[in-house]
Backbone as JSON, one array per atom type, in Angstrom:
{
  "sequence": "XXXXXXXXXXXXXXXXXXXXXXXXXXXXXXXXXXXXXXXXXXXXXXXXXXXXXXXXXXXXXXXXXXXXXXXXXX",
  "N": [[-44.09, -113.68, 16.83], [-42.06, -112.68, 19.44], [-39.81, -109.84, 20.04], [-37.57, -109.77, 21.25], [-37.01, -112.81, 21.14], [-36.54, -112.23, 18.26], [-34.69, -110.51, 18.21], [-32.68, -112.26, 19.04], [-32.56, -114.44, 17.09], [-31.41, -112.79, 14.88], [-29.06, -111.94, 15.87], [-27.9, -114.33, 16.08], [-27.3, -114.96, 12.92], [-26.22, -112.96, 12.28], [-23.65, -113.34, 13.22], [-22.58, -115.62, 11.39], [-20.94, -114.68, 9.59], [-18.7, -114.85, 10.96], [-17.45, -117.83, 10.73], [-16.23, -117.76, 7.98], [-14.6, -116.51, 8.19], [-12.92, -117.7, 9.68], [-11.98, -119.63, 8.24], [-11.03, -118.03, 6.35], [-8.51, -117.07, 7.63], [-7.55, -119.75, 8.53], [-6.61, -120.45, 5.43], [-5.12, -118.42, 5.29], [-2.69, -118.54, 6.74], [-2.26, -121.56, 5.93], [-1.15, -121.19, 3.42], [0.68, -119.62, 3.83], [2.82, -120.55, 5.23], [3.0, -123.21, 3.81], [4.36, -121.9, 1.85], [6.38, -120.62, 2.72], [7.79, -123.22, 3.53], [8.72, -123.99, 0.99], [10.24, -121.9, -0.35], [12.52, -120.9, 2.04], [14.03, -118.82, 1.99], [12.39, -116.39, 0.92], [10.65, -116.4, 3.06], [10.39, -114.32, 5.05], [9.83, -111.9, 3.75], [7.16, -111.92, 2.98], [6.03, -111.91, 5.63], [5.18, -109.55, 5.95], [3.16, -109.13, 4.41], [1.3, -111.19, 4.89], [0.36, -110.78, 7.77], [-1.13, -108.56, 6.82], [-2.93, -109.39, 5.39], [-4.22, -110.66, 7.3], [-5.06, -108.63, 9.26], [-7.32, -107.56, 7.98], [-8.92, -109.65, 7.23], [-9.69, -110.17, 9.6], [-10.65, -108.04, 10.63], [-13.36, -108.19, 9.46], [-14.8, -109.77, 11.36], [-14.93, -108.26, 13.27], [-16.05, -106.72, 12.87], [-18.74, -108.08, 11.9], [-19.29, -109.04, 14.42], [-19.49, -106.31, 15.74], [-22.35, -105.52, 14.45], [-24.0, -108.01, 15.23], [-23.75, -106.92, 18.2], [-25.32, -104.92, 17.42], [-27.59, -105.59, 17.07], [-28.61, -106.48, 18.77], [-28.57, -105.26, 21.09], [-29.56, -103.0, 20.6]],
  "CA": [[-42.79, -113.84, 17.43], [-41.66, -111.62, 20.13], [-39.01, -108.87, 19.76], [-36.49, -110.4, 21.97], [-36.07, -113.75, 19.98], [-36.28, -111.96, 16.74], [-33.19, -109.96, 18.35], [-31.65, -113.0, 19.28], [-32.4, -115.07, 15.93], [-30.89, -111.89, 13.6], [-27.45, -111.71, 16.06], [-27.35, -115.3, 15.62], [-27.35, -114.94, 11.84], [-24.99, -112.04, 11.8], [-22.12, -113.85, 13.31], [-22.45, -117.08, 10.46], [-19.99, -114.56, 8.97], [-17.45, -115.83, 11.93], [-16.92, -118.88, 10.08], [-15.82, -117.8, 6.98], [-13.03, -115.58, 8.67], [-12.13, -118.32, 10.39], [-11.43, -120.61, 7.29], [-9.81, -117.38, 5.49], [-7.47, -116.83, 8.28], [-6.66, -120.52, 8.44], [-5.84, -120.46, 4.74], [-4.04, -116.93, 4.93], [-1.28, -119.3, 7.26], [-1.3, -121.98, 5.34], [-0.32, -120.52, 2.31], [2.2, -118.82, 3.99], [4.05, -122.02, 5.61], [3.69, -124.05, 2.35], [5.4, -120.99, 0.7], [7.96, -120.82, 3.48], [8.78, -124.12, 2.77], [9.09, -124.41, -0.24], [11.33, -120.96, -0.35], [12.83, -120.17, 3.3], [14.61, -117.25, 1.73], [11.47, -115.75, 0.76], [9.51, -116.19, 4.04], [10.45, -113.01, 5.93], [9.83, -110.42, 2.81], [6.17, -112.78, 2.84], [5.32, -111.84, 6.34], [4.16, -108.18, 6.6], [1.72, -109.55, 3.72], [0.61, -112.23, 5.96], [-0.18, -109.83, 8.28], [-1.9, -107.53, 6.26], [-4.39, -110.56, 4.95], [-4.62, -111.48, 8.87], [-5.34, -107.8, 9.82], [-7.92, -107.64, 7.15], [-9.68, -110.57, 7.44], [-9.84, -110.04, 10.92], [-11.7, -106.68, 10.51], [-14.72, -108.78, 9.41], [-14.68, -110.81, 12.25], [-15.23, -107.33, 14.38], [-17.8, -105.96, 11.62], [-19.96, -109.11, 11.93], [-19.59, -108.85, 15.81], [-20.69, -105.22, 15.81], [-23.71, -105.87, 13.6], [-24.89, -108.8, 16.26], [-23.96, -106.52, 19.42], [-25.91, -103.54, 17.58], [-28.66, -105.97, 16.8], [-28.87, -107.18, 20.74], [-28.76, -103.96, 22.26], [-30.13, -101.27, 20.28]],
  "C": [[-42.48, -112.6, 18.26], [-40.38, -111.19, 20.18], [-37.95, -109.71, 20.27], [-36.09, -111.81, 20.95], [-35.96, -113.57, 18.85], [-35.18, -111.35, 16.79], [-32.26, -111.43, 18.29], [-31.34, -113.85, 17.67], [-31.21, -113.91, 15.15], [-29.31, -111.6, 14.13], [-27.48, -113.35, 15.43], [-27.03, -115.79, 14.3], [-26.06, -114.1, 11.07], [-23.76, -113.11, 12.25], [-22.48, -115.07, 12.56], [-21.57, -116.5, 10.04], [-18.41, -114.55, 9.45], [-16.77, -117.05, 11.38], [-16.26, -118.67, 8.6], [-14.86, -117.29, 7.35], [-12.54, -116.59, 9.33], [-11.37, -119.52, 9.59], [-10.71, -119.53, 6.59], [-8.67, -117.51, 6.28], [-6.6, -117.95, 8.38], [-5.93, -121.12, 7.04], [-4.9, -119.45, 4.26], [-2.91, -117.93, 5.4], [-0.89, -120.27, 6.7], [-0.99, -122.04, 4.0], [0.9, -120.21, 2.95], [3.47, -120.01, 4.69], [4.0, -122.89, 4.79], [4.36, -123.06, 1.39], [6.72, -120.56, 1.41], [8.85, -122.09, 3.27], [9.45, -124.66, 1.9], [10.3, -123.13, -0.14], [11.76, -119.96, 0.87], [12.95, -118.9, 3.14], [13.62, -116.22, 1.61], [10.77, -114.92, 1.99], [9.88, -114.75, 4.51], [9.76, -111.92, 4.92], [7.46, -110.98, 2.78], [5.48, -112.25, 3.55], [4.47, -110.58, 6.48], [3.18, -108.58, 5.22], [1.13, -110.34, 4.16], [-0.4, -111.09, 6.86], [-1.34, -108.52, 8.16], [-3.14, -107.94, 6.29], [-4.73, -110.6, 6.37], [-5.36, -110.24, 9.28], [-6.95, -107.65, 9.22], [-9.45, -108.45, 7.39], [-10.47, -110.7, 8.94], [-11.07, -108.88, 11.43], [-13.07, -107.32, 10.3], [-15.37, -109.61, 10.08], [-15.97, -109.25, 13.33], [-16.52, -106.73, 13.67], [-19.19, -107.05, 11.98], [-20.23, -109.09, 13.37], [-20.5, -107.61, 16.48], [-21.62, -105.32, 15.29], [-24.27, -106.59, 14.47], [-24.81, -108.01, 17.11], [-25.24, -105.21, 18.91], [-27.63, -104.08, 17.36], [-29.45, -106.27, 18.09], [-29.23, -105.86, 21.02], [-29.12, -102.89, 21.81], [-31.54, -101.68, 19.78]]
}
C-alpha cells in the first residue's frame, strides 16, 4: 500500500469520531427542550449547562479533526 492512501485511510478513520459528537450534541438539546418543557421556570438557570456540554462535546469534534489534518499533512 502506498503512503498516500494509508494517509488518507487513517484521516478517514480519525474523523468516525465526528459521529458520535454529533449524536451527543443532538442529545445535549434534546434533553434540554424536554426539560424546558416540562419546567419553563427552570430553563434559563439550565442553559449555561447546556452550553458547557455543547462547548465540550464540541472540543472532540476539533480533537478528531486535528488528528486527521495532522495525519494528512505531516
Amino acid at each position: 500500500m502506498e503512503l498516500e492512501a494509508a494517509k488518507q485511510i487513517g484521516a478517514g478513520l480519525a474523523t468516525i469520531g465526528l459521529a458520535g459528537v454529533g449524536v451527543g450534541i443532538g442529545s445535549i438539546f434534546a434533553a434540554y427542550i424536554s426539560a424546558g418543557i416540562r419546567n419553563p421556570a427552570a430553563a434559563p438557570k439550565m442553559f449555561g449547562n447546556v452550553m458547557l456540554g455543547f462547548a465540550l462535546t464540541e472540543a472532540i469534534a476539533l480533537f478528531a479533526l486535528l488528528i486527521a489534518f495532522l495525519i494528512l499533512f505531516a
